[in-house]
KOLBA-313180 format. One line per 4 residues: number of its first residue (from 1); their letters; for each residue x, y negated, z negated of N, C-alpha, C. Coordinates in Angstrom, 2 decimals. Layout:
BEGIN
NUM	a	X Y Z X Y Z X Y Z ~ ...
# end
This chain:
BEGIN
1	xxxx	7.83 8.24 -13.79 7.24 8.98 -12.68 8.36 9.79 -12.03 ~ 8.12 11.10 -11.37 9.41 12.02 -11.24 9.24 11.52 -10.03 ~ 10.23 12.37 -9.38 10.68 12.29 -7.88 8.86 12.92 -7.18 ~ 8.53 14.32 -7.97 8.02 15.13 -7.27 6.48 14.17 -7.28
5	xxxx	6.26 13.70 -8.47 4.87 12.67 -8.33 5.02 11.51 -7.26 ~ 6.36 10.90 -7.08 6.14 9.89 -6.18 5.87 10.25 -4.72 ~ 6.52 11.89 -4.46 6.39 12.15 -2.74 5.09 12.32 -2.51 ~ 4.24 13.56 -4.06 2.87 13.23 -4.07 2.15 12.07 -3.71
9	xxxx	2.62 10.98 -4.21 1.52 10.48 -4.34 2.04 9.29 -2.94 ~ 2.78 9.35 -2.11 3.41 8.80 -0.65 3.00 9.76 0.11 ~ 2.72 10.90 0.04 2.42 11.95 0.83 1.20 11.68 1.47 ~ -0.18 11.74 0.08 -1.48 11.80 -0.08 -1.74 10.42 0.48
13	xxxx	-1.28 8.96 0.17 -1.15 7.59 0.56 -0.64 7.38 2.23 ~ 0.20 8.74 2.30 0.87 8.32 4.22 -0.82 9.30 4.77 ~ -1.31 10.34 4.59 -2.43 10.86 5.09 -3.74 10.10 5.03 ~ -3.59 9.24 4.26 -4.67 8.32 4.02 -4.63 6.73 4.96
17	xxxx	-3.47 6.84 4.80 -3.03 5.56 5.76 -3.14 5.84 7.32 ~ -2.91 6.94 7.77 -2.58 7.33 9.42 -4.35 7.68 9.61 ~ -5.23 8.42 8.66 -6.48 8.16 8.49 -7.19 7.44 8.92 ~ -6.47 5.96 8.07 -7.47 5.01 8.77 -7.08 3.80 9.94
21	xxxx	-5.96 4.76 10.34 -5.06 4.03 10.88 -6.08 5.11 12.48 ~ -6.25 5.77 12.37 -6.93 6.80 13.32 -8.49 6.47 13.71 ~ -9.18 5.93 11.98 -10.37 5.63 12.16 -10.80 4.00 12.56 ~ -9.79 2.89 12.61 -9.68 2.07 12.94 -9.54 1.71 15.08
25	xxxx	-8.80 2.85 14.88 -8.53 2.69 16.48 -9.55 3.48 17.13 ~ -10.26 4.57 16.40 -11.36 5.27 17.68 -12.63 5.05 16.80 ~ -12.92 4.29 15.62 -14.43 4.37 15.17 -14.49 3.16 14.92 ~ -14.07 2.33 14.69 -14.46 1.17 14.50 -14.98 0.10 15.46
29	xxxx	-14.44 0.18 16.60 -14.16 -0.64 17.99 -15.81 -1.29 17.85 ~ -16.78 -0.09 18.02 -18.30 -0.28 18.68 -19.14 -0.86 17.02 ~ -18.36 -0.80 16.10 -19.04 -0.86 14.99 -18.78 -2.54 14.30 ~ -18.08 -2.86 14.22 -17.69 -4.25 13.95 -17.06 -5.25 15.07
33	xxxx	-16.58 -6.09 14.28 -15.89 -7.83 15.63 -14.75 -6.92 15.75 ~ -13.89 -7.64 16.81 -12.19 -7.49 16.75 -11.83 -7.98 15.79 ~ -12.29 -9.16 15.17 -11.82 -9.42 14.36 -11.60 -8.86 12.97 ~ -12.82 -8.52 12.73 -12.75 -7.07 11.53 -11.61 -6.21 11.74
37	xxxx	-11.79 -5.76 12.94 -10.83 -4.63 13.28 -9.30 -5.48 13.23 ~ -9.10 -6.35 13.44 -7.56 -6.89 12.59 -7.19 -6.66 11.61 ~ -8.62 -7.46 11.19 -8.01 -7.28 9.38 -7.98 -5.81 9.00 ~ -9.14 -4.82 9.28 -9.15 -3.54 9.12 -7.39 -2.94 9.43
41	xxxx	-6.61 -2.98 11.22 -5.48 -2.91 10.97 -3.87 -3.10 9.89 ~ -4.49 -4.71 9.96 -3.15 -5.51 8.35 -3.41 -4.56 7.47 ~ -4.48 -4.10 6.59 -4.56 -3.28 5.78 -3.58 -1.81 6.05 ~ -4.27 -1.57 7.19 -3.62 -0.13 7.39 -2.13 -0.01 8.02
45	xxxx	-0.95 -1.42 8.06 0.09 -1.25 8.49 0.53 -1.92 7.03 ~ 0.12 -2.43 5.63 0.30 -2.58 4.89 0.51 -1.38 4.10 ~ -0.55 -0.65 4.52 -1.07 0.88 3.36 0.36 1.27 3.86 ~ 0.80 1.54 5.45 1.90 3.21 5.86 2.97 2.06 5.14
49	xxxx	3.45 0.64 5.01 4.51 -0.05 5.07 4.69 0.75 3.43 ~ 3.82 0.55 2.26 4.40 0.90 1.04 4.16 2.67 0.89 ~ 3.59 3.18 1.71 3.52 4.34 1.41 4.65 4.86 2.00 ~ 5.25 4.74 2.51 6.98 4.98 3.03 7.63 4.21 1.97
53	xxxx	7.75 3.09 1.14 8.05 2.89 0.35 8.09 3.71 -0.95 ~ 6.83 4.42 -1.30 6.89 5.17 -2.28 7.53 6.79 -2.09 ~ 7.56 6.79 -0.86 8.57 8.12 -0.56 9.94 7.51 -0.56 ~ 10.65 6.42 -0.22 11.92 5.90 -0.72 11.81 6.06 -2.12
57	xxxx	11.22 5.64 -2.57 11.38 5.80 -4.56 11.50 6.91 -4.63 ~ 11.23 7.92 -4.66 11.71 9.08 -4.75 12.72 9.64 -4.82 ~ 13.64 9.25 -3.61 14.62 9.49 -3.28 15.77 8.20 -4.01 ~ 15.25 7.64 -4.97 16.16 6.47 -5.80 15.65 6.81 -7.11
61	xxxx	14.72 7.43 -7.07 14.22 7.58 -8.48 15.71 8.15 -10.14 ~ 16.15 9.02 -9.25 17.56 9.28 -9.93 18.02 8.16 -10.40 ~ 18.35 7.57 -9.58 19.65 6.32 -9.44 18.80 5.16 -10.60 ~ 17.79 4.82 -10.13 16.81 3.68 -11.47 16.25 4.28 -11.82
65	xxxx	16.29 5.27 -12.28 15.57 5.49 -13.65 13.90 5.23 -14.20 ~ 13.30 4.62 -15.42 12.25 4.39 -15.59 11.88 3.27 -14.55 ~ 12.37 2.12 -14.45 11.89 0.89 -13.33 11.32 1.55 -12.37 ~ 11.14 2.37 -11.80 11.03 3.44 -10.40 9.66 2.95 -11.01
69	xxxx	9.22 4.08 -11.88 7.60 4.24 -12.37 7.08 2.28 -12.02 ~ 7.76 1.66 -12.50 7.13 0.66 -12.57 7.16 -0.29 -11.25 ~ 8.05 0.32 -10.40 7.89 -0.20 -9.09 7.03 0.57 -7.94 ~ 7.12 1.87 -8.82 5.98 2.34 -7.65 4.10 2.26 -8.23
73	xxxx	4.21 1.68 -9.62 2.70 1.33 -10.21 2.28 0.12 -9.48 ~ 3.26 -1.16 -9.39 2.79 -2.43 -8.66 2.47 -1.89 -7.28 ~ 3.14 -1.14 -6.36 2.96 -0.27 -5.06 1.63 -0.50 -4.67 ~ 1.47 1.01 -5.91 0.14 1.58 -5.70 -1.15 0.49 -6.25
77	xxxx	-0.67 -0.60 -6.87 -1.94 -1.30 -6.61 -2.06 -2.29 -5.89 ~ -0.75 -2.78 -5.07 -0.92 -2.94 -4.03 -1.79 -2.82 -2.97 ~ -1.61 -1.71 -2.91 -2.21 -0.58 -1.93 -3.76 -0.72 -2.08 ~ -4.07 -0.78 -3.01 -5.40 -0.61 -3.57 -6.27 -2.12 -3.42
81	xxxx	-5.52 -2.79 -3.71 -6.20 -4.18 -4.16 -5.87 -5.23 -2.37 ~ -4.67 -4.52 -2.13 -4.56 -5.43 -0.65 -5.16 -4.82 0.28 ~ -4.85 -3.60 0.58 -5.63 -2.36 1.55 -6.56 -2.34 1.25 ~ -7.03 -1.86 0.20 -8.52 -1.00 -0.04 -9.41 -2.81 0.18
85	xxxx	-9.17 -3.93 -0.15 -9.86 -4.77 -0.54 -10.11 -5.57 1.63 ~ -9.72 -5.06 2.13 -9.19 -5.02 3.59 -10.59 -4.17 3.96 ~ -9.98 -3.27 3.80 -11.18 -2.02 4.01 -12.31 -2.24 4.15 ~ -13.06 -2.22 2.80 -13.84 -2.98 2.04 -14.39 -3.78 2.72
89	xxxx	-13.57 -4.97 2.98 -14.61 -5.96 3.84 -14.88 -5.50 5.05 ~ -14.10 -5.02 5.63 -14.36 -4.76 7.37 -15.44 -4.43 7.22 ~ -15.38 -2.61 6.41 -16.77 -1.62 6.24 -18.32 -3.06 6.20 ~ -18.08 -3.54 4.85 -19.26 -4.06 4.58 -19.00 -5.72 4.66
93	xxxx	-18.70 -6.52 5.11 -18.82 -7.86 5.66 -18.82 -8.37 4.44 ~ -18.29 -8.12 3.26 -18.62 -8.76 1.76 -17.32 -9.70 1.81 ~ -17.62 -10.86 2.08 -16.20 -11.59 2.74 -15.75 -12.22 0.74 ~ -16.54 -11.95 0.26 -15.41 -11.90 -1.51 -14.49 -11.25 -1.74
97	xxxx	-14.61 -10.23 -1.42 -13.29 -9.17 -1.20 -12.10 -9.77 -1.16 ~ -12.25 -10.69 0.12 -11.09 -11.30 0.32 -10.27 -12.12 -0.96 ~ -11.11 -12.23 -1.94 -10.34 -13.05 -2.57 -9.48 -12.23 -3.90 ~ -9.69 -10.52 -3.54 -9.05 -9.98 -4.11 -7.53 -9.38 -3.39
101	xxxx	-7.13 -9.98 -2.29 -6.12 -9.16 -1.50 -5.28 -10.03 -1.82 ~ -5.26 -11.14 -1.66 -3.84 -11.85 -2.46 -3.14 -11.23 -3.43 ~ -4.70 -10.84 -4.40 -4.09 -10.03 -6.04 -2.77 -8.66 -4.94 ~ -3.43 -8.08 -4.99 -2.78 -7.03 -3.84 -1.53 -7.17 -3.49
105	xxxx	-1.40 -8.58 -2.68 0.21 -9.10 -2.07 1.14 -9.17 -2.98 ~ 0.69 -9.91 -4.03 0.98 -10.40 -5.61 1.61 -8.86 -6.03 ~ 1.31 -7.80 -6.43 1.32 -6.87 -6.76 2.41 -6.20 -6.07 ~ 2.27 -5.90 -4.20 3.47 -5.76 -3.63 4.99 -6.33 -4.20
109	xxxx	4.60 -8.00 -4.14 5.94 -8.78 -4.07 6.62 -8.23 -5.66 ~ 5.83 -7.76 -6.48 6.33 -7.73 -8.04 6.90 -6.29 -7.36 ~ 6.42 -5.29 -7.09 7.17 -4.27 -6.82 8.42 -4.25 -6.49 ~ 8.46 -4.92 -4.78 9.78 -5.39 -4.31 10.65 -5.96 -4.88
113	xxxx	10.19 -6.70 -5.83 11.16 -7.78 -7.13 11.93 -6.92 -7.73 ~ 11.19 -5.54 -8.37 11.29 -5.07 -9.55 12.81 -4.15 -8.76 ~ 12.10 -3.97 -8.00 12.98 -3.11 -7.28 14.03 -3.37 -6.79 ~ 14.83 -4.70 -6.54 15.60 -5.07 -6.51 16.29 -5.63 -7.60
117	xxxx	15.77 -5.96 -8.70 16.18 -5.62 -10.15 16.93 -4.58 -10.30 ~ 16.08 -3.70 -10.10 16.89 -1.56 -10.67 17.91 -2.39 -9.43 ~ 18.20 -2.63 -8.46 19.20 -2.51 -7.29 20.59 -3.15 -8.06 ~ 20.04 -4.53 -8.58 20.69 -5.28 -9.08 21.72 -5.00 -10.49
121	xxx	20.78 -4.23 -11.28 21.10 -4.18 -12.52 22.13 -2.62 -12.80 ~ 21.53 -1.60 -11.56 22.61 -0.42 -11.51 23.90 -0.88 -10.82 ~ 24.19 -1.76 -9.76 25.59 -2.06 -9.55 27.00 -2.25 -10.50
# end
């Protein structure tokens, strides 16, 4: 993955994140519990936490090489499977969901791993 796909795709992921980071704080309030609206939040300080992450890869992408791609693939399904699965439930109360956001965390922590691998292994 180049430099220029990862800012893409941190770019499109930070607009999506402040999104619902926007639609959480002024549309949600009257529509679900507070409590929804927590979990709805964790998601969306999870989403900006790796989507600033994937704009760091970018800027290391030089330095590690292929591992990059593969630390910003666990990222992005991260993102997907912890966030989106966040989402997901708030929107529609389908409290199974939940048992896909672990996968999600899981997915983060391999990123961060990997990524300190490339850290490890370029010294």
């Amino acid at each position: 993955m180049t430099d220029r796909v990862l800012i893409l795709l941190a770019s499109l992921n930070m607009i999506l994140a402040v999104g619902a980071g926007a639609f959480g704080a002024h549309g949600l309030q009257q529509r679900v519990s507070a409590d929804l609206v927590a979990v709805w939040n964790t998601g969306v300080l999870y989403h900006l936490i790796h989507a600033l992450a994937l704009l760091i890869l970018a800027a290391l992408a030089a330095r590690f090489g292929s591992l990059t791609t593969w630390v910003a693939a666990f990222m992005l399904a991260g993102i997907v499977l912890f966030s989106g699965s966040l989402y997901l439930l708030t929107l529609t109360g389908t409290r199974i969901l939940g048992a896909v956001t672990p996968l999600g965390g899981v997915s983060f922590m391999v990123g961060w791993a990997l990524l300190a691998w490339a850290a490890w292994r370029s010294a």
